[in-house]
BALOBA-1460 file (C-alpha; in Angstrom, 3 decimals):
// residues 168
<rec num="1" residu="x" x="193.173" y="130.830" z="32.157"/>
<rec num="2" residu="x" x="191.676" y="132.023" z="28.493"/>
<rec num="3" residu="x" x="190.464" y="135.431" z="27.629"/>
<rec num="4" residu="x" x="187.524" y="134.709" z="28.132"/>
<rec num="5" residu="x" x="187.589" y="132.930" z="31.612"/>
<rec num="6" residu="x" x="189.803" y="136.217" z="32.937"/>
<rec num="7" residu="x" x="186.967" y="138.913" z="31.882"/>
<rec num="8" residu="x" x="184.320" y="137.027" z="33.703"/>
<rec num="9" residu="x" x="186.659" y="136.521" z="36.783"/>
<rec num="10" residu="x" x="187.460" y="140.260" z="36.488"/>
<rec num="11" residu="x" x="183.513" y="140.995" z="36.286"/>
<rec num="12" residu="x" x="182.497" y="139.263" z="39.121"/>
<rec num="13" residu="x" x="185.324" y="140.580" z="41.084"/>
<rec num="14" residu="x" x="183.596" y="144.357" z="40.153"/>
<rec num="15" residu="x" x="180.453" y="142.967" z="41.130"/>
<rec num="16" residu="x" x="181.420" y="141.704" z="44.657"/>
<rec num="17" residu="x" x="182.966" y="144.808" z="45.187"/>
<rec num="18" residu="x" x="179.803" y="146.777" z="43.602"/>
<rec num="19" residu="x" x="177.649" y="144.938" z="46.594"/>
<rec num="20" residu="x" x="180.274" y="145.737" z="49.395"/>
<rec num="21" residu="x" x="179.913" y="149.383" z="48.145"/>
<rec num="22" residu="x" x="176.390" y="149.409" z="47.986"/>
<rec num="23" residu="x" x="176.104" y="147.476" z="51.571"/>
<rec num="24" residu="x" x="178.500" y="150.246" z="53.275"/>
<rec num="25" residu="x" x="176.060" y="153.192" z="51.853"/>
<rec num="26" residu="x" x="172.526" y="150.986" z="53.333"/>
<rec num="27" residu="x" x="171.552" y="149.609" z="49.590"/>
<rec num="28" residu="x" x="171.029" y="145.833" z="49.098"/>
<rec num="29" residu="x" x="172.555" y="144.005" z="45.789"/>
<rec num="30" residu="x" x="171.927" y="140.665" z="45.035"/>
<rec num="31" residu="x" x="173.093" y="138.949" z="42.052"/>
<rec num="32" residu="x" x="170.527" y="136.663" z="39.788"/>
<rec num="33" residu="x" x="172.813" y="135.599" z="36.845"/>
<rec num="34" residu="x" x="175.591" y="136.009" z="34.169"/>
<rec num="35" residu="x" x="173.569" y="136.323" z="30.750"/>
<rec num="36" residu="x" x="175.738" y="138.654" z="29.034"/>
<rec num="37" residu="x" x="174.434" y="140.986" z="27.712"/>
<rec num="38" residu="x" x="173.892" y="142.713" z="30.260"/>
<rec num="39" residu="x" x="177.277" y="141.311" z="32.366"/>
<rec num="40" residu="x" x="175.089" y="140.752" z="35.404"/>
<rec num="41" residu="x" x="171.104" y="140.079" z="36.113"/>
<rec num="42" residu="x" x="170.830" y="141.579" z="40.075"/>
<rec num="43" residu="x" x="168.050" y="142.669" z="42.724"/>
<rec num="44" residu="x" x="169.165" y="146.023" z="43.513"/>
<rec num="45" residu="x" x="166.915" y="147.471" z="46.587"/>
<rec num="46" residu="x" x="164.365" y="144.753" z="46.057"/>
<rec num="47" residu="x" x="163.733" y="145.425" z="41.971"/>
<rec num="48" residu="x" x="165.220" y="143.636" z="39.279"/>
<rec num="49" residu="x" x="167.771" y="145.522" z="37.912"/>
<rec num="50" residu="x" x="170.887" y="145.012" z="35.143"/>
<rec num="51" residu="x" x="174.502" y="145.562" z="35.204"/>
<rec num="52" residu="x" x="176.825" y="146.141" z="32.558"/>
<rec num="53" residu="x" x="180.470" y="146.524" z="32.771"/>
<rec num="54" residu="x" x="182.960" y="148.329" z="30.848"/>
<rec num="55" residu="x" x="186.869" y="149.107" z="31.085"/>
<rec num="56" residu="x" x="188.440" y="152.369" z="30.110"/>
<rec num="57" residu="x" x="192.580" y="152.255" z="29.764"/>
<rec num="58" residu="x" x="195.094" y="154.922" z="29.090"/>
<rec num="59" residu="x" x="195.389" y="152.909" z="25.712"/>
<rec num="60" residu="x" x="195.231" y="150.286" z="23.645"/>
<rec num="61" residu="x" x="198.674" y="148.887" z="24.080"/>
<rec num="62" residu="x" x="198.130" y="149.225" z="28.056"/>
<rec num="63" residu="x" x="194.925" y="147.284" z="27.639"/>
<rec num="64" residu="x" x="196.597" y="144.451" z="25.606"/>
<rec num="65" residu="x" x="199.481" y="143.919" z="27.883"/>
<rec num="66" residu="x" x="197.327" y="143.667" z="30.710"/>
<rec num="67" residu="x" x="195.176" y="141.236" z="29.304"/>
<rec num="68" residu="x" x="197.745" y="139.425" z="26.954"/>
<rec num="69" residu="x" x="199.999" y="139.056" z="30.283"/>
<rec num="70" residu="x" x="196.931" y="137.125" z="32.408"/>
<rec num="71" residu="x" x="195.556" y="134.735" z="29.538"/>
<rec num="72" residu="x" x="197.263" y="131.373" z="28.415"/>
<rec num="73" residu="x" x="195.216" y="131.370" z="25.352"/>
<rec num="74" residu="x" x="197.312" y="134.560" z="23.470"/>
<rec num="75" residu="x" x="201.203" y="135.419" z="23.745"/>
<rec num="76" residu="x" x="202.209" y="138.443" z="25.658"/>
<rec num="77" residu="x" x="202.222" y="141.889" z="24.029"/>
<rec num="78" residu="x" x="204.135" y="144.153" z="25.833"/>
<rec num="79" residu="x" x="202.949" y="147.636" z="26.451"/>
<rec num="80" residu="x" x="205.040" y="150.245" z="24.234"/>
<rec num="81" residu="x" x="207.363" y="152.613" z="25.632"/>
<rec num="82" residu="x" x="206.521" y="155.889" z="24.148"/>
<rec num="83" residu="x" x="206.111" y="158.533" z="26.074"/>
<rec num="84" residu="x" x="202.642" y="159.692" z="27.203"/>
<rec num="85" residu="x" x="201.893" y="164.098" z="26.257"/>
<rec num="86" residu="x" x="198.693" y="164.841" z="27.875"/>
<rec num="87" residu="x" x="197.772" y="161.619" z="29.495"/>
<rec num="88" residu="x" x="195.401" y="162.962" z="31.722"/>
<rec num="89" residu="x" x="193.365" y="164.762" z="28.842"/>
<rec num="90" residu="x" x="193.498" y="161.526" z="26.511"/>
<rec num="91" residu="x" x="192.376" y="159.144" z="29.060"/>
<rec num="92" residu="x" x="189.551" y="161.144" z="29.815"/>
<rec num="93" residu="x" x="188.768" y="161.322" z="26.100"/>
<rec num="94" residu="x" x="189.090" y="157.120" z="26.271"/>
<rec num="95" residu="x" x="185.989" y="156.565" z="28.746"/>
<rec num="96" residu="x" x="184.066" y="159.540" z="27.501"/>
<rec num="97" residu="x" x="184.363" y="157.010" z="24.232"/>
<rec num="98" residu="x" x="183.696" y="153.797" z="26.049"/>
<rec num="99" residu="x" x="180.515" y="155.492" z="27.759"/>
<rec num="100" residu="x" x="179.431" y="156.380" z="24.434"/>
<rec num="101" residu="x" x="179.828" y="152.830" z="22.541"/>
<rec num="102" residu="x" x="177.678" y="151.738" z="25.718"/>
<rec num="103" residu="x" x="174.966" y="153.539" z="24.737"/>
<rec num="104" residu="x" x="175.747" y="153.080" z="20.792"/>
<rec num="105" residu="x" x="175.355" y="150.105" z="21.777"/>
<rec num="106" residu="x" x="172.427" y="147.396" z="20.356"/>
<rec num="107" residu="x" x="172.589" y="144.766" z="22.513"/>
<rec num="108" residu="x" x="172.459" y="147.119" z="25.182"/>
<rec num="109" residu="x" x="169.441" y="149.009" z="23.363"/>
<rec num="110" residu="x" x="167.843" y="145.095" z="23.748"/>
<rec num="111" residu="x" x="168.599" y="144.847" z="27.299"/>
<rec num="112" residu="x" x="166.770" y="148.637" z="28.153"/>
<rec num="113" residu="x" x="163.685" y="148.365" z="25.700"/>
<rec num="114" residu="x" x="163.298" y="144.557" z="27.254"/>
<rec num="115" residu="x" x="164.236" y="145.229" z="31.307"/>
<rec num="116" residu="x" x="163.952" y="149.144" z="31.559"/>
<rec num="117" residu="x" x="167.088" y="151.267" z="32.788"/>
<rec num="118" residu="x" x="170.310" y="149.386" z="34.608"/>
<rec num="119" residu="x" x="173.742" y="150.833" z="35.651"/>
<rec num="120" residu="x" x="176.985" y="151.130" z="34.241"/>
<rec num="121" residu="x" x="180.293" y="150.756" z="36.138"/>
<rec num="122" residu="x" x="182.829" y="152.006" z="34.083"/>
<rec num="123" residu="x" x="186.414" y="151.047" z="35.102"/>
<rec num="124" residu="x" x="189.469" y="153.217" z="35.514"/>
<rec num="125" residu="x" x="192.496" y="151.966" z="34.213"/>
<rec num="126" residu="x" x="195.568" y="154.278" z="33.703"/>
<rec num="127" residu="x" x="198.787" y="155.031" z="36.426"/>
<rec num="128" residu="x" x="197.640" y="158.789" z="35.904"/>
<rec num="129" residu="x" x="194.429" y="158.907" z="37.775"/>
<rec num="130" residu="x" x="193.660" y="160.629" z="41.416"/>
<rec num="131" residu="x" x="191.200" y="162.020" z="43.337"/>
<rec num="132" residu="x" x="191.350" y="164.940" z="41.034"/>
<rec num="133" residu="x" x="191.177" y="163.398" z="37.762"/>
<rec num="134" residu="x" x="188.315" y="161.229" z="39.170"/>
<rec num="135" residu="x" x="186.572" y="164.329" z="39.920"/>
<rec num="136" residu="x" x="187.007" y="165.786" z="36.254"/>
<rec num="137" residu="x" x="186.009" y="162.630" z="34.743"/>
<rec num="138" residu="x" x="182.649" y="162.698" z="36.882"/>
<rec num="139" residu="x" x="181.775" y="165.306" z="36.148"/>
<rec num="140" residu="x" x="182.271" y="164.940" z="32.115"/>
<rec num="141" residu="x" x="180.700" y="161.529" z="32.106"/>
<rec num="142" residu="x" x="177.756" y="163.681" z="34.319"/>
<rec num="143" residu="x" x="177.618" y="165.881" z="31.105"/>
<rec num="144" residu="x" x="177.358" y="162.560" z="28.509"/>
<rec num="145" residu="x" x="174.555" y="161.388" z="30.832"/>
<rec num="146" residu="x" x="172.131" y="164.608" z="30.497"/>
<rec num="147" residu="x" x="172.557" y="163.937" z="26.415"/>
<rec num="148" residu="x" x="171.425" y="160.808" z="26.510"/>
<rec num="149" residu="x" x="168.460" y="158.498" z="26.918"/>
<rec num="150" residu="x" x="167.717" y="156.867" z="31.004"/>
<rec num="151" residu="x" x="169.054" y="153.606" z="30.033"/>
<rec num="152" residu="x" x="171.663" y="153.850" z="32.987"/>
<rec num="153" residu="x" x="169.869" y="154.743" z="35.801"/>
<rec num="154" residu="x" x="173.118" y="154.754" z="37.891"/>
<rec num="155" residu="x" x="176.347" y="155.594" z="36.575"/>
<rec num="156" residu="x" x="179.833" y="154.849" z="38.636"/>
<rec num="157" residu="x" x="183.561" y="154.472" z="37.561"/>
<rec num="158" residu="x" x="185.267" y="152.882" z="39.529"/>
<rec num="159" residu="x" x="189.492" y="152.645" z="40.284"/>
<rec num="160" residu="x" x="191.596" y="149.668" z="40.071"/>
<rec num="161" residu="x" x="191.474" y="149.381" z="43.935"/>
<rec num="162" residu="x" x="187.735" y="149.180" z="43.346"/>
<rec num="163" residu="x" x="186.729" y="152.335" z="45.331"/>
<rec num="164" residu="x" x="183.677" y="153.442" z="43.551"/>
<rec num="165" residu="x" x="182.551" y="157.413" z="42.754"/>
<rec num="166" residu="x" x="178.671" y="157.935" z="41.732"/>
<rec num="167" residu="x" x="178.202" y="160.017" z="38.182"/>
<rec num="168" residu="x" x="175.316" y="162.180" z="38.802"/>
């Protein structure tokens, strides 16, 4: 499986477990298409909606062994073995920054002058997150979200189990 092939399987695995979230708390998800941008065209509570998808990891050699190790199209890169100082405090600088470039974003600009406001899940990747750092990074993400224009609606990150946490 290519690159390529292995971020769309990993999208639509967030997205099926986006609408079992959404079905446990009484909301209704339906997916229309794949246009990309945004990652996903859905019915969320009977509106159209959009869905875009990003991944935050404790860094960039974690992110390239990960998806290096998966993809027959690109030889393995192994992850480094420095040692991590402060990994809680730079991975929570890492999504603040990937939360950012989503709204920095033009295509995504497009997609919320076009369609109106959609929702970003924002995934979690790093061995040093739990409940607690989940809670810190809510609430900072919270923070980027009142500086910003409505073009997420809904905010979530989400773990690599999938459990999902509402920014407010």
């Amino acid at each position: 499986m290519n690159r390529r092939d292995i971020k769309k399987a990993h999208e639509q695995s967030v997205l099926r477990s986006f609408k079992r979230y959404l079905e446990g708390v009484g909301r209704a998800l339906q997916i229309v298409g794949y246009p990309d941008p945004p990652d996903a065209v859905v019915v969320l509570d009977g509106r159209p909606c959009w869905i875009e998808i990003t991944d935050a990891f404790i860094g960039a050699d974690f992110a390239r062994s990960l998806t290096s190790f998966a993809a027959d199209d690109v030889e393995y890169i192994p992850a480094g073995r420095e040692a991590a100082v402060n990994p809680e405090e730079n991975f929570a600088d890492e999504v603040v920054a990937v939360v950012e470039k989503k709204y920095a974003k033009a295509s995504i600009t497009e997609v919320y002058q076009g369609s109106g406001a959609g929702i970003l899940l924002v995934g979690l990747y790093s061995p040093f997150i739990f409940e607690r750092e989940v809670t810190q990074i809510v609430d900072l993400l919270s923070a980027v979200r009142r500086q910003h224009d409505g073009r997420f609606s809904e905010l979530y990150v989400y773990n690599a189990v999938h459990d999902f946490f509402l920014v407010p």
